[in-house]
C-alpha positions in Angstrom: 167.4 102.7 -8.9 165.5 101.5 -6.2 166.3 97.8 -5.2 163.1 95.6 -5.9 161.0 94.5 -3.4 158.6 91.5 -3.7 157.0 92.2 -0.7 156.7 96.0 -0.6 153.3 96.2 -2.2 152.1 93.4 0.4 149.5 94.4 3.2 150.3 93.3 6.7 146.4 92.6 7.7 147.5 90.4 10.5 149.4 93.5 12.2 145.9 95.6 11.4 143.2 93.6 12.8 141.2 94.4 15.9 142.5 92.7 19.3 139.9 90.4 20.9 140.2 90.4 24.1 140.5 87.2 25.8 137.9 86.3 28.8 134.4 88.1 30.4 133.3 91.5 28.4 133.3 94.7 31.0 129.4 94.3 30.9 129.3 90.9 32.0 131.8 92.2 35.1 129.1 95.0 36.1 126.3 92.5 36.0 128.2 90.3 38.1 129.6 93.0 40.6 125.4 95.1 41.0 123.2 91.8 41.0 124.7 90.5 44.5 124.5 93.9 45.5 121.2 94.8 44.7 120.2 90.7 46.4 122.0 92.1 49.8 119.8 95.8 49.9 116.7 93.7 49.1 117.3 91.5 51.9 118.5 93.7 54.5 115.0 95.8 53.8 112.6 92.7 54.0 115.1 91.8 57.7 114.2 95.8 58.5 110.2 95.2 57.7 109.9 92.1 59.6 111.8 93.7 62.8 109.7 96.7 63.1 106.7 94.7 62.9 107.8 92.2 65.7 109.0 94.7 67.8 105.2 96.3 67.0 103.5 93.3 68.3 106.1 92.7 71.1 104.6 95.9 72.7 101.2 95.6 71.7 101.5 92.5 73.7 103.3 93.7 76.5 100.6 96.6 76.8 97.9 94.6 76.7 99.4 92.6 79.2 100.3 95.5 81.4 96.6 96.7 81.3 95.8 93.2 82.4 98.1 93.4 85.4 96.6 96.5 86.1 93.2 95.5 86.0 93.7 92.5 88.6 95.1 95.0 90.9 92.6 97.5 90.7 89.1 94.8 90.1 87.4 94.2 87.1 87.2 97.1 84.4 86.6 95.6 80.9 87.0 97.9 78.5 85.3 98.3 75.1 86.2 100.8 72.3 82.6 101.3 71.9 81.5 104.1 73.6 78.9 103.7 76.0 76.2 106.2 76.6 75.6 107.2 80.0 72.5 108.9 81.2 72.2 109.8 85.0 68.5 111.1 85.8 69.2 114.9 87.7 65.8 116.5 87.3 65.9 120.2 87.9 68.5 119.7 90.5 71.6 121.2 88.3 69.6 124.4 87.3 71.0 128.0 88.2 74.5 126.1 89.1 77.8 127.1 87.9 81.0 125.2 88.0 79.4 122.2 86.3 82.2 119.3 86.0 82.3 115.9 86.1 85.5 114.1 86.8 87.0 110.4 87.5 90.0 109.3 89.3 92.6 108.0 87.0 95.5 105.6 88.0 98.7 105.3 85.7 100.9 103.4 87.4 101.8 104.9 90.9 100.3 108.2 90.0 96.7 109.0 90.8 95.2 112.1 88.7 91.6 113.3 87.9 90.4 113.5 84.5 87.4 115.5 83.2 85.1 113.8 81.4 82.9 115.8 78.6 79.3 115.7 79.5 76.0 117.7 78.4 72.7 118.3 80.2 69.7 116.9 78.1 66.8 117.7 79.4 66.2 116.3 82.9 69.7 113.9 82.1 73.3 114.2 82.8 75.2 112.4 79.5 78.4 111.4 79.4 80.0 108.8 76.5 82.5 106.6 78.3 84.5 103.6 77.0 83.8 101.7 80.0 80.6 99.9 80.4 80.8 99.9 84.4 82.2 103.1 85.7 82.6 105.6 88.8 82.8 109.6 88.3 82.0 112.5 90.5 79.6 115.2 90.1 80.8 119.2 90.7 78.6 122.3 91.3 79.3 125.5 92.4 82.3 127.7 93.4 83.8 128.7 96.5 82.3 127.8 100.2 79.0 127.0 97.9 80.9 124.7 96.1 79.1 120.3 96.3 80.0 117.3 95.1 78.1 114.1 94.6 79.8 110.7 93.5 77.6 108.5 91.1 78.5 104.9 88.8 77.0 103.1 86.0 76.9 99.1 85.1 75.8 98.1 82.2 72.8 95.4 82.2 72.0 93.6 79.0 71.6 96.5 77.0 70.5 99.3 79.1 73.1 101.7 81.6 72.1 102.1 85.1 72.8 105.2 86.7 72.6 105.9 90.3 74.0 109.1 92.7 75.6 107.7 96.2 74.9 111.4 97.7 72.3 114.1 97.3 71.6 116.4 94.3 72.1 120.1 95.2 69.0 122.1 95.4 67.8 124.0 92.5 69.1 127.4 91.9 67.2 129.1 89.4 67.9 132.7 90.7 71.0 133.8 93.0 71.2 136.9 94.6 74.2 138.7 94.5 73.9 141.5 97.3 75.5 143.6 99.8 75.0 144.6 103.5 76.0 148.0 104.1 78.1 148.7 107.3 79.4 145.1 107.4 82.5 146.6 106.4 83.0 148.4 109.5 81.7 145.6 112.0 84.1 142.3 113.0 84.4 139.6 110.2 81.7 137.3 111.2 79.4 139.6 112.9 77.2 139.8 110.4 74.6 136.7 109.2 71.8 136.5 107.1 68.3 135.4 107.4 65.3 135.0 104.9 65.1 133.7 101.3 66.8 130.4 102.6 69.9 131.0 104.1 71.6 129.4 106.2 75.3 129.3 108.7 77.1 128.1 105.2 76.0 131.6 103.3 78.2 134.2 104.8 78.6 137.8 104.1 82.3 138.5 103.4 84.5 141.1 105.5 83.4 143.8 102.8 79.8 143.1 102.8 79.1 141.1 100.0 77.5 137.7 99.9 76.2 135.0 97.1 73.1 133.6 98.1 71.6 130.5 96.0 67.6 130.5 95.7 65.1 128.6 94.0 63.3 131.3 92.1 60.9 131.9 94.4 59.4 135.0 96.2 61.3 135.8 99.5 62.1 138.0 102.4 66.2 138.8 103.1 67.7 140.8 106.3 71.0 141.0 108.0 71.3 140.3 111.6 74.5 142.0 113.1 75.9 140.3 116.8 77.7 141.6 119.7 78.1 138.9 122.7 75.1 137.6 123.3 72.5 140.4 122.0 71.6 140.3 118.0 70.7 143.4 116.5 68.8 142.9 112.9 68.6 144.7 110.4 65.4 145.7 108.1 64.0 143.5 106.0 64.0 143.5 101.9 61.6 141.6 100.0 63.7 139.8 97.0 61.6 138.6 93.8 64.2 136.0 92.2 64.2 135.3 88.2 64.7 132.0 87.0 68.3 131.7 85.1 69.2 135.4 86.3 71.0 136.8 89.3 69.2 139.3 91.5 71.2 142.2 93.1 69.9 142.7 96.5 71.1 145.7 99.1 70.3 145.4 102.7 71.5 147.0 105.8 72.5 146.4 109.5 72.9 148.6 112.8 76.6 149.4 113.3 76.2 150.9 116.8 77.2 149.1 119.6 74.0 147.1 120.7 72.6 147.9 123.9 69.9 146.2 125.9 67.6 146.1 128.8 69.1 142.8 130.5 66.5 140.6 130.6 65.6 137.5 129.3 62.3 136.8 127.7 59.9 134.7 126.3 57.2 135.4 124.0 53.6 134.8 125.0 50.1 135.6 123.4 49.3 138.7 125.7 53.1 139.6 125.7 56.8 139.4 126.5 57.1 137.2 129.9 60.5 138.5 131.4 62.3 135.0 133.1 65.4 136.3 134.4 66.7 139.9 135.2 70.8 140.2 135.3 72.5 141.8 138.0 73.9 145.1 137.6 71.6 145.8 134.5 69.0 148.8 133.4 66.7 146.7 133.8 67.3 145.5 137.8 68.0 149.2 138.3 64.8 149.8 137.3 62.6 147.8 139.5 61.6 144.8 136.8 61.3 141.4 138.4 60.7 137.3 136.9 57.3 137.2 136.0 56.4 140.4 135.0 54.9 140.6 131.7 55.9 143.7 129.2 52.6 144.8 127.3 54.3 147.6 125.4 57.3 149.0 124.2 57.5 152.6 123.5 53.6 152.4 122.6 53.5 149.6 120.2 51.4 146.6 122.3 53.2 143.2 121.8 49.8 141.5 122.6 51.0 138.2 119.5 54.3 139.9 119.1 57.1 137.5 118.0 61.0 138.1 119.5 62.6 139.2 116.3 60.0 141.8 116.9 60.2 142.8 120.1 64.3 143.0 119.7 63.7 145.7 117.2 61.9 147.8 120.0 64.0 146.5 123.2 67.9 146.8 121.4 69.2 150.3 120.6 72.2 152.6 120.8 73.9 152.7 124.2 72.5 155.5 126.3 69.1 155.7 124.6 65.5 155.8 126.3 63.3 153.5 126.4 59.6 153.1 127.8 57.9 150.0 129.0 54.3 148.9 130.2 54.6 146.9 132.6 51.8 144.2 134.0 53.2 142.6 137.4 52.2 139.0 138.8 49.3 140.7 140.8 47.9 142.4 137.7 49.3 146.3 138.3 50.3 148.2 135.8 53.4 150.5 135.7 55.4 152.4 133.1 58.8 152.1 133.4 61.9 154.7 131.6 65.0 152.9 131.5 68.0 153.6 129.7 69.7 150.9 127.3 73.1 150.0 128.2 76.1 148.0 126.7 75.7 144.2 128.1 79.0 142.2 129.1 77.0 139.1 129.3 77.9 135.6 129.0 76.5 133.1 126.0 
């Protein structure tokens, strides 16, 4: 037998029940630990925000002061970020040219630099768009030794732009003529020049015979002159029929002999050549010729109106050639004369 137990069948519910636990819930603990949290990022991003923006307008301001600076050193250049339209009248002046630019000086701090400012030819204007109502630039045609430059500036009045060049427009080159002189490649660099169709000292044929010639499209005559001392032999002459916006190709040719003379000096008149001076030691003292007389023909051709260009053609030649003159003296006599040409060592 078991011993009896009043309290055997008796529930201990006290030792069973759940344990509350005394003080905040875990919950309550995360609210408490990610709210102060969450208050320190939001914060630190609004202190972030309004940094970035001050230092923003810190060197907004400081740029804008800068540019101020700048503009008291360098005068009065208000600037609008409108851009203004520029039109400078050119006419025809800027046809046929290549190398178009236009550029303005630029100053960034120390540094000076050009810029190249976008333009387009409308019509009989140059345009540009510029930001700056009052303005200087530089105009830029051509390449090479036929290369120009012209500086212009705007100011803006009321609402109209004024345009005006300090230096002359380039002439008009509708038509350039690309040609070559044959034999300048075997002759001194500068020896040969050109003459006709406009050219001038600044046009000269290179050291292989080419040349670049700008025209204004209309119908010309073109030779080559070659040069030995003081004598100037010249070539033939080529008449050139220049197209408007295309480039002619033009050959022409020049004596590459030696050039030989008479040695005289003459001057053109309307019944003749007058001869003014006769060098010593020349063909032409060996042959009797004297101040005064007056040379009515050369080889046959009269040069009653004949001009010296002319009359060079007849007189120069090839050292050791033959020539014959007519000659009329002071008393009225006329003689013909045979006289061979001869190298001249003459002075300018």
């Amino acid at each position: 037998m078991e011993p009896e137990d009043d309290d055997s069948e008796t529930t201990d519910t006290e030792s069973y029940a759940p344990v509350v636990p005394h003080g905040p819930s875990l919950r309550r603990l995360l609210l408490l630990v990610l709210i102060p949290i969450g208050i320190v990022l939001l914060l630190a991003a609004v202190v972030s925000t309004l940094a970035s923006w001050w230092e923003e307008t810190g060197a907004m301001s400081g740029d804008r002061s800068r540019a101020s600076r700048s503009a008291s050193r360098t005068g009065p250049a208000p600037f609008s970020f409108a851009l203004t339209t520029v039109r400078c009248p050119v006419g025809r002046a800027l046809d046929g040219w290549d190398g178009l630019r236009v550029e303005q000086l630029v100053r960034d701090g120390e540094t000076r630099r050009l810029s190249e400012i976008p333009f387009e030819i409308d019509g009989t204007d140059l345009v540009i768009e510029h930001p700056d109502p009052d303005g200087i630039a530089a105009l830029h045609w051509g390449r090479h030794r036929n290369r120009g430059r012209a500086v212009f500036e705007w100011e803006t009045l009321g609402s109209s732009v004024r345009c005006s060049f300090q230096e002359p427009l380039p002439t008009p080159r509708n038509a350039p003529i690309l040609g070559h002189v044959i034999g300048a490649e075997l002759l001194p660099d500068g020896a040969v020049t050109l003459e006709g169709c406009g050219a001038t000292q600044s046009d000269p044929v290179g050291v292989d015979g080419s040349f670049f010639l700008p025209t204004t499209g209309e119908g010309c005559r073109l030779r080559a002159w070659r040069s030995s001392g003081v004598l100037r032999v010249p070539g033939p002459w080529v008449a050139v029929s220049p197209q408007s916006g295309r480039e002619v190709e033009v050959t022409l040719t020049v004596p590459t002999w030696e050039p030989a003379g008479l040695g005289v000096n003459i001057r053109p008149e309307p019944g003749g050549m007058r001869i003014t001076i006769v060098h010593e030691g020349t063909p032409a003292e060996d042959a009797g010729l004297a101040p005064g007389d007056l040379v009515i023909a050369v080889d046959g051709v009269s040069t009653e109106g004949m001009d010296l260009d002319a009359f060079l053609q007849l007189g120069l030649g090839p050292e050791g050639s033959e020539v014959e003159l007519a000659i009329r003296d002071a008393e009225g006599n006329i003689d013909v004369v045979m006289i061979h040409r001869a190298v001249l060592a003459l002075e300018p």
